[in-house]
C-alpha positions in Angstrom: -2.1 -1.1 -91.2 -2.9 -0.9 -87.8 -2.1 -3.9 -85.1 -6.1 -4.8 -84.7 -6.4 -4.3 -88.7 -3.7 -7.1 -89.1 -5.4 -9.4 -86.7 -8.4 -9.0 -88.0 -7.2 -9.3 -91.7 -4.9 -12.1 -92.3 -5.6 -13.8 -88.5 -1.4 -12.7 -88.3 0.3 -9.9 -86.0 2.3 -8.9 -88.9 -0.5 -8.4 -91.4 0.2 -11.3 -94.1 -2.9 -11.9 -95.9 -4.3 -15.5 -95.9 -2.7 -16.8 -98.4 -0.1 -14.9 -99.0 3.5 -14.8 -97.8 5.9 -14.0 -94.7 9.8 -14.7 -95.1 10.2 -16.3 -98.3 7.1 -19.0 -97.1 3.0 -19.5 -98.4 0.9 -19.0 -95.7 -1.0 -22.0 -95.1 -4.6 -20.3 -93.6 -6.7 -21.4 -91.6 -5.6 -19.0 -88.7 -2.0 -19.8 -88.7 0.4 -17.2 -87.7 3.9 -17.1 -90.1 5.6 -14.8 -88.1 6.2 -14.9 -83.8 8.6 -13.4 -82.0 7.8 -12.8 -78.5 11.2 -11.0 -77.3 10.8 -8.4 -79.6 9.3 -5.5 -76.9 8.2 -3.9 -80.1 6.3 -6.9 -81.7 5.2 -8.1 -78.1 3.5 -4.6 -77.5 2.0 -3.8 -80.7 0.2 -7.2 -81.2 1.7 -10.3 -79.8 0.5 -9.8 -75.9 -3.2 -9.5 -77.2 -2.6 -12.4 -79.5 -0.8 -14.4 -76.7 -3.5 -13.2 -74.0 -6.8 -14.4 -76.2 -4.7 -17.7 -76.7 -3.6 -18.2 -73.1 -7.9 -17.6 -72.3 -9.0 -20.1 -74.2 -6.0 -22.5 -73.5 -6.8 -22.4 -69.5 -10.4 -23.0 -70.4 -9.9 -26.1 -72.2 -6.8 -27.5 -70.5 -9.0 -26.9 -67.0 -12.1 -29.6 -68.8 -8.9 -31.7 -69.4 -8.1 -31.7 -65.7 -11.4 -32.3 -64.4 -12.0 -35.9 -67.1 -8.2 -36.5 -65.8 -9.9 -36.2 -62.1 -13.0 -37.8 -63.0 -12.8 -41.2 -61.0 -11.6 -39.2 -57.9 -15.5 -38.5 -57.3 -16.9 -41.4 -59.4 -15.2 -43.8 -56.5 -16.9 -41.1 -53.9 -20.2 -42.8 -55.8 -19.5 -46.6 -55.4 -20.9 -48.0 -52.4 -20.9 -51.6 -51.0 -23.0 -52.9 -53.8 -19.9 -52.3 -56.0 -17.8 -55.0 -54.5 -14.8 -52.6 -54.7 -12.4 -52.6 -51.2 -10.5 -49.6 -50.5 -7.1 -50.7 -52.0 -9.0 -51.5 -55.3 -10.3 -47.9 -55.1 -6.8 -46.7 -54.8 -6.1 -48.7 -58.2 -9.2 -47.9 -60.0 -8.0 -43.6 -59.6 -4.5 -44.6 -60.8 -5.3 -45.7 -63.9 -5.9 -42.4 -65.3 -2.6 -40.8 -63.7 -1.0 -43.6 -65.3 -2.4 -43.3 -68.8 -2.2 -39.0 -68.6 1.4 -39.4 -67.6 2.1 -41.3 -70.7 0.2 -39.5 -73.4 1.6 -36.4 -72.2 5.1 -37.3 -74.6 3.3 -37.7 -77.5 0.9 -34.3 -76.8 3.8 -32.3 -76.6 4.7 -32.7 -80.2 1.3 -33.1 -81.6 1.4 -28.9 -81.2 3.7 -28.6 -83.7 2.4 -31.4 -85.8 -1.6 -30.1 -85.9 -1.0 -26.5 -84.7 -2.0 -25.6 -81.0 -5.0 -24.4 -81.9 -6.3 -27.6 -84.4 -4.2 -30.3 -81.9 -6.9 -28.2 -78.7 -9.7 -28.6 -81.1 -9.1 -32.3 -81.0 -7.9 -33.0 -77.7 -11.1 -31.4 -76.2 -13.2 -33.4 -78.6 -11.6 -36.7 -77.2 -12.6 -35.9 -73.7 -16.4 -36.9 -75.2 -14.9 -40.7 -75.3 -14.5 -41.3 -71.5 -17.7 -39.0 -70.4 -20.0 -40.9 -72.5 -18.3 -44.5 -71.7 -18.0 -43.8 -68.3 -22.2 -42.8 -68.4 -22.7 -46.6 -69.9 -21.0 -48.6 -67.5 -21.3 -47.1 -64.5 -23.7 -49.2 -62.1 -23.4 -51.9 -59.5 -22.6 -55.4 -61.2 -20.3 -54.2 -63.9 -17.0 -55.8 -63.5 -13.9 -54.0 -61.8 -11.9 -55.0 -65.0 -14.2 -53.1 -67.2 -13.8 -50.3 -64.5 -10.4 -50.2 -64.9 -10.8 -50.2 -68.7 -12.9 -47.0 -68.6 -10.5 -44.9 -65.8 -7.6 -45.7 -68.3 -9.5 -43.9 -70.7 -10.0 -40.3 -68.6 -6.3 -40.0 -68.9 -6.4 -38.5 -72.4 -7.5 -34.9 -70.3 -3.9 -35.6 -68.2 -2.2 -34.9 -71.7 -4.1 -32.1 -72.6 -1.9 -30.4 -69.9 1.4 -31.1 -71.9 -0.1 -29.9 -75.3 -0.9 -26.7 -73.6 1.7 -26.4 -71.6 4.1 -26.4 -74.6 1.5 -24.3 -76.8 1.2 -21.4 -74.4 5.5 -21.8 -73.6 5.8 -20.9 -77.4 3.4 -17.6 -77.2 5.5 -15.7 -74.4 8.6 -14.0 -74.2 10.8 -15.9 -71.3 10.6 -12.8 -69.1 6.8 -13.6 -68.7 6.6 -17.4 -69.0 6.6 -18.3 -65.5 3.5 -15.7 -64.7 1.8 -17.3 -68.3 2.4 -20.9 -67.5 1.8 -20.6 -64.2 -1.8 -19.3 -64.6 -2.2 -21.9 -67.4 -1.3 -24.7 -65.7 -2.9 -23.1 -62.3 -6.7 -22.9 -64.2 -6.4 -26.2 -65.8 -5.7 -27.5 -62.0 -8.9 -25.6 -60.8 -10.3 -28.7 -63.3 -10.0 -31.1 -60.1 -11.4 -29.1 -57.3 -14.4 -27.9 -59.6 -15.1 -31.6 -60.2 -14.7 -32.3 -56.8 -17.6 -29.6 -56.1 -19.7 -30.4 -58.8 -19.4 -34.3 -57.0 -20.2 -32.9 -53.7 -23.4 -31.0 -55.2 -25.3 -34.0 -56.4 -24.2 -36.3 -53.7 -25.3 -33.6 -51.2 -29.2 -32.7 -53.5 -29.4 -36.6 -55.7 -27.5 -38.7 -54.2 -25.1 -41.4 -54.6 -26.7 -43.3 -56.4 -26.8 -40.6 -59.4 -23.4 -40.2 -61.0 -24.6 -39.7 -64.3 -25.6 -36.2 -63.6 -21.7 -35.1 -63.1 -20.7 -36.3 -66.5 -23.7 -34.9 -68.2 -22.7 -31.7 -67.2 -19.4 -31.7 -68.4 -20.6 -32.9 -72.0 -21.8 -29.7 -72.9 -18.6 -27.8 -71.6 -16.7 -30.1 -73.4 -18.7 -29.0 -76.6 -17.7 -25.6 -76.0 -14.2 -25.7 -75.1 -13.9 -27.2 -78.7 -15.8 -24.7 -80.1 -14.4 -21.9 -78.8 -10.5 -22.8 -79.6 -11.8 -24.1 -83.7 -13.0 -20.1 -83.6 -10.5 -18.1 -81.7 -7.3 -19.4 -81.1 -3.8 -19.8 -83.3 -1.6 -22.4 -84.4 1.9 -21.2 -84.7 4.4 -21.7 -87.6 7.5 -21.4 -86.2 6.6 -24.1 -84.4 8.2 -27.5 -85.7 8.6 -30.6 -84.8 12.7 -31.6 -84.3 13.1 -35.6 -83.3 16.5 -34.4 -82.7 15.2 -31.9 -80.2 13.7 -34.9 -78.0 16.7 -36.3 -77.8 18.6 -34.0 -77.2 16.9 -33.1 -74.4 16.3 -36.4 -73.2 20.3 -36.3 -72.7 20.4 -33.9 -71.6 20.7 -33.9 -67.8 18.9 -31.1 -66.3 15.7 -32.7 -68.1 15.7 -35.5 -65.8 16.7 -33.8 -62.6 13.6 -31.4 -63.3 11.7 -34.3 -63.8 12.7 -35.6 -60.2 11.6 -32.3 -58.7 8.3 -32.0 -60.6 7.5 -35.9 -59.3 7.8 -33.8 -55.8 5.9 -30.9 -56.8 3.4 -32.0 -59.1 3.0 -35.6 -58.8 2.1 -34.7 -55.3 -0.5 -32.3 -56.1 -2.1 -34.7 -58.6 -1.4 -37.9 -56.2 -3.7 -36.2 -53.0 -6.3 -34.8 -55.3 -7.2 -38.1 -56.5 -6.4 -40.0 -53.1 -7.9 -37.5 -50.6 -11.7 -38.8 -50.4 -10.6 -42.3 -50.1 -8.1 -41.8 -47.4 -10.6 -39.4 -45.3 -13.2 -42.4 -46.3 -10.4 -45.1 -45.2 -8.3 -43.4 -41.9 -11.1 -41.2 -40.9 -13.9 -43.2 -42.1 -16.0 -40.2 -43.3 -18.9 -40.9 -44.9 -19.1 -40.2 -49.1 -20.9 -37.1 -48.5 -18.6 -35.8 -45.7 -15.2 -37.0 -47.7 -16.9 -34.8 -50.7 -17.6 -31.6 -48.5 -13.6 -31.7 -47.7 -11.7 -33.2 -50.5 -12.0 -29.9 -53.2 -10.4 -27.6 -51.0 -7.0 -28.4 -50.8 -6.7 -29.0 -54.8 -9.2 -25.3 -55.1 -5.9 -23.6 -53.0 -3.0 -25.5 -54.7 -4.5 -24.9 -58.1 -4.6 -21.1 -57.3 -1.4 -20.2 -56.4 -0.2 -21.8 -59.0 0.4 -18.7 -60.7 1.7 -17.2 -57.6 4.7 -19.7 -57.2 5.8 -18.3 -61.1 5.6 -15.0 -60.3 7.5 -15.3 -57.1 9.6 -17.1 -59.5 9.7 -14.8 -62.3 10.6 -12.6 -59.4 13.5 -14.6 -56.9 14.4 -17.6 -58.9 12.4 -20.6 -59.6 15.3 -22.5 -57.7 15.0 -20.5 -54.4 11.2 -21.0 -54.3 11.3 -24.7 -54.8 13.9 -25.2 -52.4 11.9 -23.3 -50.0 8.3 -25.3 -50.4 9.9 -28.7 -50.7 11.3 -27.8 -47.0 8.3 -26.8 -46.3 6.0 -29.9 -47.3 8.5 -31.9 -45.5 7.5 -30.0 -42.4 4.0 -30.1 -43.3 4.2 -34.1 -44.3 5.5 -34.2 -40.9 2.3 -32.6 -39.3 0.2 -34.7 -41.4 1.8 -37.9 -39.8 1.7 -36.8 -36.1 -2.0 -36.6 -36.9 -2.7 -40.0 -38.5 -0.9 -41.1 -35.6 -3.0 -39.7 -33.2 -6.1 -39.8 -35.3 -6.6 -36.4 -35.3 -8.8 -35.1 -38.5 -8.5 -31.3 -37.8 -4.6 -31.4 -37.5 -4.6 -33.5 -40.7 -6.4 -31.4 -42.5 -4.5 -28.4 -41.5 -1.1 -30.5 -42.7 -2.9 -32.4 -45.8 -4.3 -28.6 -47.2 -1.2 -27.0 -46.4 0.6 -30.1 -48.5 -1.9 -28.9 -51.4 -0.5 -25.7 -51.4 3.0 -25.8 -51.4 2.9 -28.1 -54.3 1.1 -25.7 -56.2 3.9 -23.5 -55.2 6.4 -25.8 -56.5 4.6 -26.4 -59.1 4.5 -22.8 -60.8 8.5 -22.4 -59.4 9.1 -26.1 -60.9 7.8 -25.0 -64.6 9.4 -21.8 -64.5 13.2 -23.4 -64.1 12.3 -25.0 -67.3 13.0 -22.6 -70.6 15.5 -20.5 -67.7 17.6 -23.8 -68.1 17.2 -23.8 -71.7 17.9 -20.2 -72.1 21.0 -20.2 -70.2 22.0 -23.5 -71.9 21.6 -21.3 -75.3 23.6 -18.6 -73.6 26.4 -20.4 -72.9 27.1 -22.3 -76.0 27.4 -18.5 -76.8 24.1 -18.2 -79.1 22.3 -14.4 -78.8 19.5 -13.2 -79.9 17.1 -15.0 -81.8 19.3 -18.0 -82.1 19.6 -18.5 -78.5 15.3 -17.8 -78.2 14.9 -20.3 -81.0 17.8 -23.1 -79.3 15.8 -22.5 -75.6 12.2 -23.0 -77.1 13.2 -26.0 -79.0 14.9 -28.0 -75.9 12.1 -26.5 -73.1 9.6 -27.5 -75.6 10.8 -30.8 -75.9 11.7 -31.2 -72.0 8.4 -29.8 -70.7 6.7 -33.3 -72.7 8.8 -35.5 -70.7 9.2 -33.6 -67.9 5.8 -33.6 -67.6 5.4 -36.8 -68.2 7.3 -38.1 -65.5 6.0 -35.6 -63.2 2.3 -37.2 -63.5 3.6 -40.7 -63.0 4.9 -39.4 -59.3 0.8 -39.3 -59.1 0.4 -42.9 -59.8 3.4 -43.7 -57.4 0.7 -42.0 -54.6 -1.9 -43.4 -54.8 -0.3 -46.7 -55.2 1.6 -46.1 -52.0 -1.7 -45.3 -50.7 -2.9 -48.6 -51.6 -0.2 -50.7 -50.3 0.0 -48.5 -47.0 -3.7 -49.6 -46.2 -3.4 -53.2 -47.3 0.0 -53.9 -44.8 -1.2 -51.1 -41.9 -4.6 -50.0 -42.4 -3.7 -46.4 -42.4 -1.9 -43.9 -44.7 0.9 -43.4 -42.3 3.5 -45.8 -44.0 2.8 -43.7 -47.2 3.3 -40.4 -46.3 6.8 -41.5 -44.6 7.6 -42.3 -47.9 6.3 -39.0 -49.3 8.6 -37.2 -46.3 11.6 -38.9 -47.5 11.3 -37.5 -51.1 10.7 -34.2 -50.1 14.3 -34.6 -48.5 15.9 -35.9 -51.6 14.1 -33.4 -53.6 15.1 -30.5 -51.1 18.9 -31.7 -51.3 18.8 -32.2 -55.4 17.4 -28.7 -56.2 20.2 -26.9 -53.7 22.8 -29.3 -55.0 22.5 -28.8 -58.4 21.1 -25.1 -58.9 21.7 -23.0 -55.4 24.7 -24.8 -54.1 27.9 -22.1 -54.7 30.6 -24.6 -56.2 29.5 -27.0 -58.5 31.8 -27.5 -61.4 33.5 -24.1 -60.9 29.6 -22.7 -59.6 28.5 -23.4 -63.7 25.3 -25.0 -62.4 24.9 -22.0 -59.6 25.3 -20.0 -62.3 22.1 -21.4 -64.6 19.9 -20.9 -61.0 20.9 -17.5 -60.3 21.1 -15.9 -63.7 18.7 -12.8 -65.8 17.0 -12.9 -69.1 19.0 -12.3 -72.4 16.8 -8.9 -72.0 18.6 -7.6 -68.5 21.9 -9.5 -67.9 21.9 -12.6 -70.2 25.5 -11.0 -71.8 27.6 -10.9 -68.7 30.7 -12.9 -67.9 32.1 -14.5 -64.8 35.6 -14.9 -66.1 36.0 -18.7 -67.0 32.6 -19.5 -65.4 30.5 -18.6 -67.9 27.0 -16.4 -68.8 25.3 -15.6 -65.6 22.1 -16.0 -65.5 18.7 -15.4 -63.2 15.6 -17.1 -64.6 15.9 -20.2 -63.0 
């Protein structure tokens, strides 16, 4: 039976009829796949990179409608004019909500993959983004009350955990050679959600209005339709895929998961942080009008969300440790331009320092995820596990990490924006904040040489998990008592 013949027969790579069995176990239907194993070069070539590609498609597609509910408030606020009785810190409040809420529900997405299947759990999740839209359509007007605002924000966070469902869905589908190019361009087109949002916003403030929000959200009912749609027809739930308790806590002690999480709050967090605050602080410092604040505030998410998939390929390519050290020197720099501007009030130089901030965190973004199943793999490696035992050992902890890794990473959003709001309460401008912002960059610069790049850590062991290869290339050699070396990370 030919590759195509198999996927077309049984919805499996290997051919197992629905129904039937694969390894000793019944085949549940319903376009489960028994059998995956994505370091195999002979399996990945023969079916499982058309299988993962169609999956990782359709994953960015949904994931992407995640981010742009997650974002939603970001451009509702852009809406709200004096007849809302809102001040500027209780806009600041109002877009953390959902950062706060999508930071927290990405734990439990993470395991809901292997619970429901990746497929089923992104049939689901995409149907709950209808809950916000259509709540958010009801209450939106002058007169309703800011709790009930605050209410319905908390509720767009449920498309800020799509991200960790699909994050650890698409991690499962590709060999670790290729994950940081394949969750990089995940994550990368699910973070094109905000800026396309942010257009969409622009667009009806700039032909209806402001006084017409409802047209944003009724366009994104449809697509949310279809996003459902098309993953319930064409996408996988994985088998192999389980659930371990043990696996959460085993990562949760263990310590790289945390110090990941640090440098994703520094990565991430900031990329998710400006998207939502950047209209209100060019409203706020620069005192742009809604329509001009909306004309600006897409592009810097647009560049940071596509080269996403750059910083994992550079990563794939130099080490995901290199790269982030490399941007989070670099934002400090550019967090430095951006505060010499707000200094002198000077909205060109800002912009030039803001955007640039945008786009090293997208950097460090891709760089960040890709250190994540390299740890994981190396850990594997040098417990002395090969071959499929040391793939299975690496999926199970990364899988488990990436949930609260991400999770923490989106609360480093909700710690902008409410810096942002504090910062304009005391001073009246976002100068205190980003001060702040420069001073993490620093600790995050320090942490990621300290623990992965620096030479002589614990007789260089954690030098070794930065600069180490693939089980495929060099994952077997030996430093005399130092342990596997290793270059994923």
């Amino acid at each position: 039976m030919t590759a195509a013949a198999a996927e077309n027969r049984s919805d499996t790579p290997d051919g197992t009829p629905a129904g039937g069995r694969t390894g000793g176990r019944v085949r549940r239907g319903g376009r489960w796949i028994e059998r995956w194993d994505p370091e195999d070069e002979g399996f990945w070539r023969e079916t499982g990179e058309r299988v993962a590609r169609r999956n990782l498609v359709l994953s960015v597609f949904s994931e992407h409608i995640g981010f742009s509910v997650w974002s939603l408030w970001s451009v509702m606020v852009l809406f709200m004019g004096p007849e809302y009785g809102i001040d500027p810190a209780g806009k600041f409040f109002l877009v953390a909500m959902p950062t706060l809420v999508g930071g927290v529900l990405r734990v439990p997405y993470t395991f809901a993959v292997a619970r429901f299947g990746g497929r089923n759990w992104t049939v689901i999740s995409a149907v709950t983004l209808l809950v916000p839209t259509a709540v958010a359509a009801v209450v939106l007007e002058p007169g309703t009350s800011y709790t009930t605002f605050l209410l319905v924000a908390a509720l767009a966070g449920v498309g800020g955990g799509n991200f960790a469902s699909s994050m650890t869905n698409i991690n499962a589908f590709y060999p670790l050679r290729k994950k940081g190019w394949a969750l990089g361009l995940n994550a990368g087109g699910g973070n094109i959600g905000v800026p396309v949002v942010q257009l969409l916003g622009l667009l009806v403030i700039g032909t209806a209005g402001a006084a017409h929000p409802r047209i944003v959200l009724a366009v994104y009912v449809p697509l949310i339709v279809l996003a459902a749609v098309l993953a319930a027809l064409f996408m996988d739930n994985l088998a192999p895929v389980t659930n371990d308790t043990g696996a959460a806590r085993d990562a949760a002690r263990e310590p790289h998961t945390w110090v990941m999480s640090l440098l994703y709050i520094g990565t991430f967090g900031s990329f998710i942080g400006y998207s939502f605050a950047f209209g209100l602080v060019l409203q706020n410092q620069f005192a742009r009008t809604p329509l001009q604040a909306a004309s600006l505030t897409f592009i810097g998410p647009l560049l940071g969300s596509l080269v996403r998939p750059v910083g994992g390929r550079l990563a794939d390519r130099f080490g995901g440790a290199r790269i982030t050290l490399v941007t989070f020197a670099a934002m400090g720099l550019a967090t430095g331009v951006v505060i010499h501007a707000s200094g002198v009030r000077s909205l060109p130089v800002f912009l030039v320092g803001f955007i640039a901030l945008f786009v090293l965190s997208g950097l460090g973004n891709g760089s960040t995820y890709k250190m994540i199943p390299g740890i994981f793999q190396a850990q594997a490696l040098r417990r002395g596990l090969t071959g499929e035992a040391a793939a299975v050992y690496g999926r199970r902890l990364s899988g488990a990490a990436m949930g609260l890794i991400g999770a923490v990473g989106a609360l480093g959003g909700l710690a902008i924006n409410l810096a942002f709001r504090q910062s304009f309460l005391v001073a009246g401008s976002g100068t205190p904040a980003f001060v702040s912002f420069l001073v993490c960059y620093v600790v995050c610069g320090v942490v990621t040489w300290g623990v992965y790049l620096r030479p002589a850590v614990r007789g260089r062991r954690a030098a070794q998990v930065a600069e180490g290869a693939d089980e495929a290339g060099a994952g077997a050699a030996v430093d005399g008592e130092r342990g596997p070396v290793y270059a994923e990370v």
